[in-house]
Each structure stands twice: as C-alpha cells, then as structure tokens.
C-alpha positions as CSV (number, residue, x, y, z in Angstrom):
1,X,103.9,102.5,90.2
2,X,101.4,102.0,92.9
3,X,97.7,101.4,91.4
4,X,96.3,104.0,94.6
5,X,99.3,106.8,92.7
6,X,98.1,106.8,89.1
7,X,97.2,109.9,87.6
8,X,94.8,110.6,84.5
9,X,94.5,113.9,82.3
10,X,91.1,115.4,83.5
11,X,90.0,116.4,80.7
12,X,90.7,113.0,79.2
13,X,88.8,111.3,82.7
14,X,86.0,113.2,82.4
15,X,85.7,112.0,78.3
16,X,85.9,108.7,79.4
17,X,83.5,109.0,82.7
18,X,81.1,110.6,79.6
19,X,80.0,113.8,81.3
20,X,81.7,115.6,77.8
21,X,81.1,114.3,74.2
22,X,84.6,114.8,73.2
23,X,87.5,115.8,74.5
24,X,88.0,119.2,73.5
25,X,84.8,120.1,75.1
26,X,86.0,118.6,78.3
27,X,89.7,120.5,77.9
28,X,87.2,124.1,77.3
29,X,85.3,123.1,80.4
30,X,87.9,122.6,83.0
31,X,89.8,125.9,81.3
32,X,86.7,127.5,81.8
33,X,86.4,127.3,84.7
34,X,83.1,124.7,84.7
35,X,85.1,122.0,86.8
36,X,86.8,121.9,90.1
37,X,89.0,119.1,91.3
38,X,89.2,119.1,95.1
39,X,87.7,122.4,95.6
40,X,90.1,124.2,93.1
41,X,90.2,125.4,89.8
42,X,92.5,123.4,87.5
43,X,93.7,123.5,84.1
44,X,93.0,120.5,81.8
45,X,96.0,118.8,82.3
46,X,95.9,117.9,85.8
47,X,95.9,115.1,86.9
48,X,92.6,112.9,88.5
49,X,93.6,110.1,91.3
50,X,91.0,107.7,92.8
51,X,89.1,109.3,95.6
52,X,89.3,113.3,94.5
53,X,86.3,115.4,94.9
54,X,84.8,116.5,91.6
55,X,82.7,120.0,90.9
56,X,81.5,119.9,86.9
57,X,78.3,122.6,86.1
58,X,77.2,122.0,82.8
59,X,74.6,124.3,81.5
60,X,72.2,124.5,84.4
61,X,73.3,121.1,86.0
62,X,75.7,120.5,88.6
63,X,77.2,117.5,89.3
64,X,79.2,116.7,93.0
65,X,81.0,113.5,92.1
66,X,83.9,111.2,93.5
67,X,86.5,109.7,91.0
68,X,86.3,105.8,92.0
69,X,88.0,104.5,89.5
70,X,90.1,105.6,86.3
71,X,89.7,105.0,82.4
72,X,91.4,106.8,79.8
73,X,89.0,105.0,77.4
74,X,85.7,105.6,76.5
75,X,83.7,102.6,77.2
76,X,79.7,102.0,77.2
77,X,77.7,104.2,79.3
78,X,77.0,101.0,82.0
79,X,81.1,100.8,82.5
80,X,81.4,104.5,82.8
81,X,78.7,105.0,85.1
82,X,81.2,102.4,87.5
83,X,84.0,105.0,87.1
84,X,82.0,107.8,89.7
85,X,79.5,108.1,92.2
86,X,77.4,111.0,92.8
87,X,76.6,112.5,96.4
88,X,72.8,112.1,97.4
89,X,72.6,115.6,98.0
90,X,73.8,116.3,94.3
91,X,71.3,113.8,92.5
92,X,68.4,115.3,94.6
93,X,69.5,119.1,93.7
94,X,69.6,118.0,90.1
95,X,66.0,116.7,90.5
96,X,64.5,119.3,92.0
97,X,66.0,121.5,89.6
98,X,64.9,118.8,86.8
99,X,61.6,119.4,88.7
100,X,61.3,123.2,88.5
101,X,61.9,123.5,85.2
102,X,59.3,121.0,83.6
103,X,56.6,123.1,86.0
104,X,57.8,126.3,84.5
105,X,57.8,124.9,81.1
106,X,54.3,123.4,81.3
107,X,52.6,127.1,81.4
108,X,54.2,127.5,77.8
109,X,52.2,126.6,74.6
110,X,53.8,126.6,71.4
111,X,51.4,128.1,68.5
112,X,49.4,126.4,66.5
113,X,50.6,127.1,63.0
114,X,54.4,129.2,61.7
115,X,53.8,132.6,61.5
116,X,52.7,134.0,57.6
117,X,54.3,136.7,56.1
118,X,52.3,139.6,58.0
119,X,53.0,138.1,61.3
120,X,56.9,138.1,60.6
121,X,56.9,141.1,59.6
122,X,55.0,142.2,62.7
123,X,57.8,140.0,64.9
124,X,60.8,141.8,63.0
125,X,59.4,145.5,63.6
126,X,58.8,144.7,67.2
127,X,62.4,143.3,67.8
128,X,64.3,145.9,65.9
129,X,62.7,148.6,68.3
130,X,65.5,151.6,67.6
C-alpha cells in the first residue's frame, strides 16, 4: 500500500496525537459532533490520511490542525506534537481566548475562610428559592 494511502481510525489518531486522554473520550468526541475531518462531520471510525484538515472544540478551545503524519500509538508528548501542525490563526484565537479568560477571572476573589453552619444554611435557603 502506498505510504501517501494509509488510513488511521480518528478516534484512535487523535489518542495518539494526545488532544483526548483515552480513546473512548476521543470515539464520544468525534460522535458528538466536537471534531470535523475536512469540513465534515464523521463518525469515529473514519479514516485520517496525511494532509486532511482537522476541526476538534474541546470545552472552550478550538483547535484548526493538519494531520502531518500518522501514529496509532501513543508516544511522548515531544513525538506527538510532530504528528500536527496548527494554523497561526488557530494558536492566536486560542490565546486571545486564553487571554480573555484570565482578565475575567482576575476580578474574582475567593473568600477568606469555608462558610460555618449559619452561612450554609443561608446559601441553601437562597438556592432552593421555590
């Protein structure tokens, strides 16, 4: 088979590429609907050829990647990393959004001390409005 014609499970290349902790997770991604391979929705079991155009959101993070190479092991994060590459215009979206989020955070103060009984009390009533 021609090395430019192999095929990998996506679920199984994105595992290995080390955007998903374990497979499953990347299988319940792509079903979901999280990934997109070329511009389309795929099921996990597609297949993932050197040079396709990736789409993967996780949580509030989205990634625009192209498959450079295929691995249907997991290997150390250095080797993955050789596996992608990510568009400029992706890494400086996830910034910015990196960005936006440590500024909206930074207005937040936690309390000083865990709330006593009174206090929790107070919490649960306010919550449980009915």
């Amino acid at each position: 088979m021609d090395r430019t014609q192999e095929k990998i499970r996506i679920d199984k290349w994105l595992w290995a590429a080390r955007f998903f902790k374990t497979r499953s997770l990347a299988a319940k991604a792509v079903n979901g609907g999280k990934v997109r391979l070329n511009g389309c929705r795929v099921k996990a079991a597609r297949g993932v050829t050197v040079g396709d155009q990736l789409v993967i959101v996780r949580g509030n993070v989205e990634f625009n990647i192209k498959a450079m190479a295929l691995n249907s092991y997991r290997r150390p994060a250095n080797e993955a990393q050789l596996l992608y590459e990510e568009d400029e215009e992706s890494i400086r979206a996830r910034e910015e959004q990196r960005q936006l989020r440590r500024l909206f955070n930074a207005s937040h103060s936690t309390p000083a001390t865990k709330p006593n009984k009174r206090d929790r009390r107070k919490i649960k009533e306010f919550v449980r409005k009915d």
